[in-house]
N, C-alpha and C positions, 0 to 999 in steps of 0.2 A: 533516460534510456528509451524515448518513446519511438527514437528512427527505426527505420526499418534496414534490417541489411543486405545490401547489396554485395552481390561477390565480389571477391578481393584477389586479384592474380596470387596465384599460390607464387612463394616465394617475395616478395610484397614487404619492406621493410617498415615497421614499422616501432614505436617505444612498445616499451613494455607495457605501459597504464593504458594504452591504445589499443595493441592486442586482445588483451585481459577484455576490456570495455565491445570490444568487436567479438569475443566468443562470450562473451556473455548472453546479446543481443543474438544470435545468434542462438546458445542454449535455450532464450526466452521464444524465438519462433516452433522451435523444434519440441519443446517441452509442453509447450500451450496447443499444438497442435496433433499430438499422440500422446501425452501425459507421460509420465516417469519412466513407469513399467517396459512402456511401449516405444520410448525413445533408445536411440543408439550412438554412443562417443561416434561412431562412422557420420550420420548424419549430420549430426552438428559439427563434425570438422568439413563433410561438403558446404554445409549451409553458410558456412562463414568463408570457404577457397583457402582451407589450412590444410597441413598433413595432419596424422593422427598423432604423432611424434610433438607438432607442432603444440598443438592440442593439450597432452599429458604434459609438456614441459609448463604449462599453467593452472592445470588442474588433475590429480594423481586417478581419481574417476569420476565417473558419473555423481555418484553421492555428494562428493566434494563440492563437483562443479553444481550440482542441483543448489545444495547449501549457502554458496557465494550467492547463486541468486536471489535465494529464497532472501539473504539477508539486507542485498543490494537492494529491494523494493519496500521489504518492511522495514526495512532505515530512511526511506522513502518518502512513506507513509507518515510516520512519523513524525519525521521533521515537518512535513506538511502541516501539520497537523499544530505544533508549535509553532511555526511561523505564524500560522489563521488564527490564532487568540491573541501570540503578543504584540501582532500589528497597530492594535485599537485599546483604547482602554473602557468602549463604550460596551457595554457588555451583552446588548440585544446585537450589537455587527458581530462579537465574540462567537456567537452564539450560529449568528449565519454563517461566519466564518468558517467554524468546527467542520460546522454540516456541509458547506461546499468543497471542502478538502476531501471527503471522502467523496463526493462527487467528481470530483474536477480526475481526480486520481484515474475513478474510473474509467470517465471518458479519455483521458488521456494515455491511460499504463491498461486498458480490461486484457490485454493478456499476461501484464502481471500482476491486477487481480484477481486473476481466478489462479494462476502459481499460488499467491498467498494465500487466500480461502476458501480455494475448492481443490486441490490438492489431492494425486490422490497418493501422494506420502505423507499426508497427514497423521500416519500414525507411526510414523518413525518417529522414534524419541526426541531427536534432533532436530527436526524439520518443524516439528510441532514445539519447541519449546522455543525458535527463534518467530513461529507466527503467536506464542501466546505473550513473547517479551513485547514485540511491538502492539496488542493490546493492553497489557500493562502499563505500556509509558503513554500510550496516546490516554487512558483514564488519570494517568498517573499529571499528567501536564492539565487538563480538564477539570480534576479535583482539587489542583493546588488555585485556581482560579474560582473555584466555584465559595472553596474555604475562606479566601478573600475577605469572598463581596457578598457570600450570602449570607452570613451570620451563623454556619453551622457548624459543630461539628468536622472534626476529618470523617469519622463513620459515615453520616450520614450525606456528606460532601462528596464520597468518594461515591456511596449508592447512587447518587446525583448522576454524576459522570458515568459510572458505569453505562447507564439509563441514556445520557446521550452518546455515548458512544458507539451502543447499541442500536440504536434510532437511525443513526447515520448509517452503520456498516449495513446493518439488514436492506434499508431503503433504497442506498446505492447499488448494491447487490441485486436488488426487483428490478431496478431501474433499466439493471446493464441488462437483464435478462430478457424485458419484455421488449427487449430492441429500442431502447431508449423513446417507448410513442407520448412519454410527453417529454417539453421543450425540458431541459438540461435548466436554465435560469428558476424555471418557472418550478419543477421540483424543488429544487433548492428552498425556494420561499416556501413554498408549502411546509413543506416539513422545517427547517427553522421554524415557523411562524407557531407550527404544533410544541416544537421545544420549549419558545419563547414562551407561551403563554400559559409552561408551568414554571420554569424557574421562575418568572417576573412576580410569582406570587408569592416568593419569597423576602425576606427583610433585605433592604440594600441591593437590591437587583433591580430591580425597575430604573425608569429615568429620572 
């Protein structure tokens, strides 16, 4: 969902998963650029060329529709996130991998990272419990890898993970902030290289 949306002649027929996918992208301009509170069903059904009718026959409110997206991005993430470890079986590219998914995310989705981590309905029950599921499973896919091949433990396998998952979000997160002033590739290394060069000191993880 990285496009941007263009207006849509109202009236404009369209399926249904196309719709849905067009007010989405549309809830993500409008959301990221006044946040929750300060957003309005009216804007986002101009921002997308819907009626407001249009609108509610996809999403009953604002919450709703926040919701859909909140989870459309952290399933996102996610899956990214899986993909980037079980591409390889070498466990230092595993390692870079992790780290440039929440990179690449970044550069690719930063208005649906900051929906997902800087939020300011993060302390809706709900909102918050679908951004704490998708750090759950991106540790959760991290740990069962790390269990593997390091020789530890789930406890101390999952503290692993934890560790780089943390690594990643926090660094991707400076990253997008300080206007991305170093190169995108060249972070990535850096910070893998910082990962790698403590799991690798683990049994069964090195080359």
């Amino acid at each position: 969902m990285s496009e941007t949306t263009a207006p849509v002649q109202r009236g404009a027929r369209l399926s249904r998963s196309a719709r849905r996918a067009q007010l989405l992208v549309a809830a993500r301009d409008v959301f990221a650029a006044h946040g929750y509170h300060a957003a309005a069903m009216d804007d986002i059904a101009e921002k997308a060329g819907v009626s407001k009718p249009v609108l509610y026959q996809h999403f009953p409110g604002k919450l709703e529709l926040y919701r859909a997206l909140l989870t459309t991005y952290a399933d996102e993430l996610v899956s990214r996130v899986r993909e980037a470890i079980s591409e390889t079986a070498d466990n230092r590219a595993r390692v870079h991998a992790a780290v440039a998914a929440y990179f690449d995310f970044v550069a690719g989705e930063g208005h649906a990272y900051r929906l997902v981590f800087e939020s300011d309905l993060r302390g809706e029950p709900e909102a918050a419990a679908v951004v704490d599921g998708a750090l759950t499973n991106c540790i959760d896919a991290v740990a069962e890898v790390v269990t593997q091949d390091a020789g530890l433990d789930q406890a101390r396998a999952r503290l692993l993970a934890v560790g780089l998952v943390g690594l990643s979000q926090v660094t991707a997160q400076y990253w997008l902030d300080s206007q991305q002033g170093i190169p995108r590739d060249e972070a990535i290394s850096l910070m893998s290289m910082l990962a790698w060069k403590g799991l690798a000191g683990f049994p069964m993880v090195h080359d």
